[in-house]
C-alpha positions as CSV (number, residue, x, y, z in Angstrom):
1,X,18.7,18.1,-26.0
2,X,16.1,20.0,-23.6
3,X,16.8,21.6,-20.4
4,X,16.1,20.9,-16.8
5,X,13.9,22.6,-14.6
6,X,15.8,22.5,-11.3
7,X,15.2,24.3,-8.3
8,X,15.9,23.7,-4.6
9,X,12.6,22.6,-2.5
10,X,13.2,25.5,-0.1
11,X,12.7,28.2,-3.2
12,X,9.4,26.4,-4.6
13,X,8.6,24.4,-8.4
14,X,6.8,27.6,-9.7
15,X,4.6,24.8,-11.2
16,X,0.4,25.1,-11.1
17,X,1.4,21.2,-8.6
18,X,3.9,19.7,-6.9
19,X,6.0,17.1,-9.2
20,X,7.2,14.8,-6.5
21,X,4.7,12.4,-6.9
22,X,4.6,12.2,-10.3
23,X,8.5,11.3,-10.4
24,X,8.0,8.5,-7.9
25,X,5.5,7.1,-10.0
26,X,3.8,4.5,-10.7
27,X,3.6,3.5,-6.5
28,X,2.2,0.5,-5.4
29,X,-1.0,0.8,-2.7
30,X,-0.9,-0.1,0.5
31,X,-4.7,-1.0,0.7
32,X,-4.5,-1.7,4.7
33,X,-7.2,-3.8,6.8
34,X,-7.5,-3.1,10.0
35,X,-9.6,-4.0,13.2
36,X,-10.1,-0.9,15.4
37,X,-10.0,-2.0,19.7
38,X,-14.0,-1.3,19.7
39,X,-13.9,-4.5,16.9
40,X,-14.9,-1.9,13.5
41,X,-13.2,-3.3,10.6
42,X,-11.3,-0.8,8.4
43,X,-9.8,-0.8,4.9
44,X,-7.7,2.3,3.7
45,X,-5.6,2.6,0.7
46,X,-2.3,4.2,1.2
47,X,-0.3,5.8,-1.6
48,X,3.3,5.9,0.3
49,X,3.6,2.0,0.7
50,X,6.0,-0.7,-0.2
51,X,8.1,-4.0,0.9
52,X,11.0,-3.1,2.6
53,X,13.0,-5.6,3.4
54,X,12.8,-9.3,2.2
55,X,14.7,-11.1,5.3
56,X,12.6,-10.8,7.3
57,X,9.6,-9.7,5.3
58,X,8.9,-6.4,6.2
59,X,6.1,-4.0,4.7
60,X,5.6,-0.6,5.6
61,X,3.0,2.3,4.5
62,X,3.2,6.2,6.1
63,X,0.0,7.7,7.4
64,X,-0.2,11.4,6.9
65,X,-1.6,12.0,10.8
66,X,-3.3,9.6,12.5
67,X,-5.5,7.6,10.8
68,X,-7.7,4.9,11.7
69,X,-5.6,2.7,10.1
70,X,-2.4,4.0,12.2
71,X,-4.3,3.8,15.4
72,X,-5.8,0.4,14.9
73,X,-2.4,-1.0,13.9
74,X,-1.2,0.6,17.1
75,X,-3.8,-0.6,19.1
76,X,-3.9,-4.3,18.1
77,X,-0.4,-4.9,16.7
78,X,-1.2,-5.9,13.6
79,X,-2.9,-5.3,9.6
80,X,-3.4,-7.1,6.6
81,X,-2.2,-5.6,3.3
82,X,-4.5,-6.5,0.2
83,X,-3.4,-6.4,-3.5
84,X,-5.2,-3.8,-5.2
85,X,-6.7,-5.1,-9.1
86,X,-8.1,-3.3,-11.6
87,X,-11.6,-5.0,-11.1
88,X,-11.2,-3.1,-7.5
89,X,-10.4,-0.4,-8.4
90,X,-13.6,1.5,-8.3
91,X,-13.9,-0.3,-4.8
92,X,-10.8,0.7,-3.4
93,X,-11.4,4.5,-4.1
94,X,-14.8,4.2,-2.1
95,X,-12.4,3.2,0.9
96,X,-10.9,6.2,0.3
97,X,-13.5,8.3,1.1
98,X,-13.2,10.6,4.8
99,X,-15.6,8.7,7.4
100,X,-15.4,8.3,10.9
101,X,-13.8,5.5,13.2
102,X,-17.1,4.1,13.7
103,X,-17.7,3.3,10.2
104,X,-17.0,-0.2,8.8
105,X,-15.1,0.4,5.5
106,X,-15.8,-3.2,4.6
107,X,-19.4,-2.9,4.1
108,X,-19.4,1.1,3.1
109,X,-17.5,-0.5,-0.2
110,X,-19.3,-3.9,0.0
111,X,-16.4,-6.0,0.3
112,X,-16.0,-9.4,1.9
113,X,-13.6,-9.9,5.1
114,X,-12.1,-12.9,5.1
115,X,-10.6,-14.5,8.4
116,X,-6.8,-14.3,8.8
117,X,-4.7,-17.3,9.7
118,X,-1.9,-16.3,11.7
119,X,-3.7,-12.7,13.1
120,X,-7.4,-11.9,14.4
121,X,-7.6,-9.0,11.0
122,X,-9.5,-10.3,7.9
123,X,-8.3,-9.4,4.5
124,X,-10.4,-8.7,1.7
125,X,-12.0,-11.5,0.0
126,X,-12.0,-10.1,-3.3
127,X,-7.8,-9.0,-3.8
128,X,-5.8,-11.7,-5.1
129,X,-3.6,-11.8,-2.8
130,X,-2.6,-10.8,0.8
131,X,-0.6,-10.3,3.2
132,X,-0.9,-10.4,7.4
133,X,1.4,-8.9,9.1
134,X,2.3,-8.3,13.0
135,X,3.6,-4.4,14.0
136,X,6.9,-4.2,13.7
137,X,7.6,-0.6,14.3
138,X,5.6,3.2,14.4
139,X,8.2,6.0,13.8
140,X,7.0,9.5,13.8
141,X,9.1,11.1,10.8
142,X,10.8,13.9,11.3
143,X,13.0,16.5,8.8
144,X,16.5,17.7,8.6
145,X,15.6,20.1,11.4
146,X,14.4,17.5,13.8
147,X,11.4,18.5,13.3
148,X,8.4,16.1,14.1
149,X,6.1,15.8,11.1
150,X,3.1,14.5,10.9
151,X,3.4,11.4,9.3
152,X,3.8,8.1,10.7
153,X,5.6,4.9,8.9
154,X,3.9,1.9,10.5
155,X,6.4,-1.3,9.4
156,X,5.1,-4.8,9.9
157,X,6.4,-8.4,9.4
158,X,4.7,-10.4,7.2
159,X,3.5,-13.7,8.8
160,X,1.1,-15.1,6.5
161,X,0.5,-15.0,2.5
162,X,-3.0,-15.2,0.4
163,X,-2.2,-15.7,-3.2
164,X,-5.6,-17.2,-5.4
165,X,-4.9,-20.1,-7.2
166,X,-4.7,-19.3,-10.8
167,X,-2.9,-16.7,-10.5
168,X,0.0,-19.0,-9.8
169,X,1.7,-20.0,-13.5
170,X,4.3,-22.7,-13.5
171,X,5.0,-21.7,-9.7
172,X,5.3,-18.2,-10.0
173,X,2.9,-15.5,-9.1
174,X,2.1,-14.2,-12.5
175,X,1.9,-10.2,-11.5
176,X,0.5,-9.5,-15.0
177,X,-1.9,-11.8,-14.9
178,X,-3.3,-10.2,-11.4
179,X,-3.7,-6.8,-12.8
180,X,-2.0,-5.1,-9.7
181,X,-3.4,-1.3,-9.7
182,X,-0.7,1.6,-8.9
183,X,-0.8,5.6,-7.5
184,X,0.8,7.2,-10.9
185,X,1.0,10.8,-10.1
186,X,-1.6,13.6,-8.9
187,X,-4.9,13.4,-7.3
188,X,-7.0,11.4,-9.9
189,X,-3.6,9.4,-11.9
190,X,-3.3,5.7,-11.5
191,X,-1.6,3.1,-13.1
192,X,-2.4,-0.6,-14.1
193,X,0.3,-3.5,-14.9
194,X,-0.8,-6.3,-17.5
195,X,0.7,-9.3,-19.5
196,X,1.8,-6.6,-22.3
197,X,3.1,-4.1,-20.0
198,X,5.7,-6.8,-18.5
199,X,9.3,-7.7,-20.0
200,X,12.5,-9.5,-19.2
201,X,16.0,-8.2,-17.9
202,X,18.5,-10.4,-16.0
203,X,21.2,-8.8,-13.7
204,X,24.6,-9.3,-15.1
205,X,25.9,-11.0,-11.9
206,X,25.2,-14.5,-11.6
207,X,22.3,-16.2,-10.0
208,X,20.5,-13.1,-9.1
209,X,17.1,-13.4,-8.6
């Protein structure tokens, strides 16, 4: 059997990058729309992001400072998360790029905003599915120490859903069949989910979902 590497975070990895992200891999993205006060559109991606809570329906993704898409959510109260495929990939990494508030991410990555229902912020046309959501919560995380980081967790309720058509089978979303597109380790390491990369296991207690 082969040894661990273990060592405590205060003492360092000794290692040419920092692990953590590969062990909490493969991550969903938060691919965030956003509608700045001045009326810019915005779409970021976001590798610390997931659902939270299912009752309510609570999303949340952590902006390392503050970002446009941190300020706008602040600002207006509410953001759109998009589901990120592998035909947008290349699309969502444009979004990634450093620009300036007054830059419309939208049309720097030629996407389409679509109108929400329930909130004023379009999603993008192109992801399979959406979600709007309404603010929640902004906490400013902070360490052991009490210390304030800089790093923001922005947590919103989800009010209304976008899910295309044919990606529901049987009524169920069929996640393989959306190709859903994941952050899977260092700087340039993603992941993708397909129909051979899914499989079956039921919880042993009864009627679990």
């Amino acid at each position: 059997m082969s040894g661990f590497l273990s060592y405590l975070i205060e003492n360092g990895h000794g290692l040419p990058r920092n692990p953590l992200k590969a062990l909490v891999a493969p991550r969903p993205i938060g691919w965030i729309s956003t509608r700045s006060a001045a009326g810019v559109l915005n779409v970021a991606p976001y590798s610390f992001f997931n659902m939270v809570c299912d009752s309510p329906p609570l999303i949340a993704f952590s902006s390392g400072g503050r970002k446009d898409s941190l300020c706008n959510a602040q600002e207006r109260g509410e953001f759109v998360w998009n589901l990120v495929s592998r035909p947008l990939a290349e699309k969502m990494n444009q979004t990634s790029a450093l620009v300036g508030p007054e830059v419309d991410e939208f049309s720097l990555a030629e996407l389409t905003p679509a109108p929400g229902i329930a909130i004023d912020t379009p999603r993008v046309a192109e992801s399979p599915a959406a979600l709007e959501c309404r603010v929640t919560q902004i906490i400013r995380l902070t360490g052991l120490d009490g210390t304030e980081a800089d790093q923001w967790l922005t947590i919103g309720q989800v009010l209304a859903v976008h899910i295309r058509e044919d990606l529901i089978k049987d009524g169920l979303f069929d996640t393989g069949a959306a190709q859903p597109v994941m952050r899977a380790g260092y700087a340039a390491d993603y992941a993708g989910i397909d129909a051979g990369a899914m499989f079956k296991m039921r919880r042993p207690d009864p009627g679990a979902a």
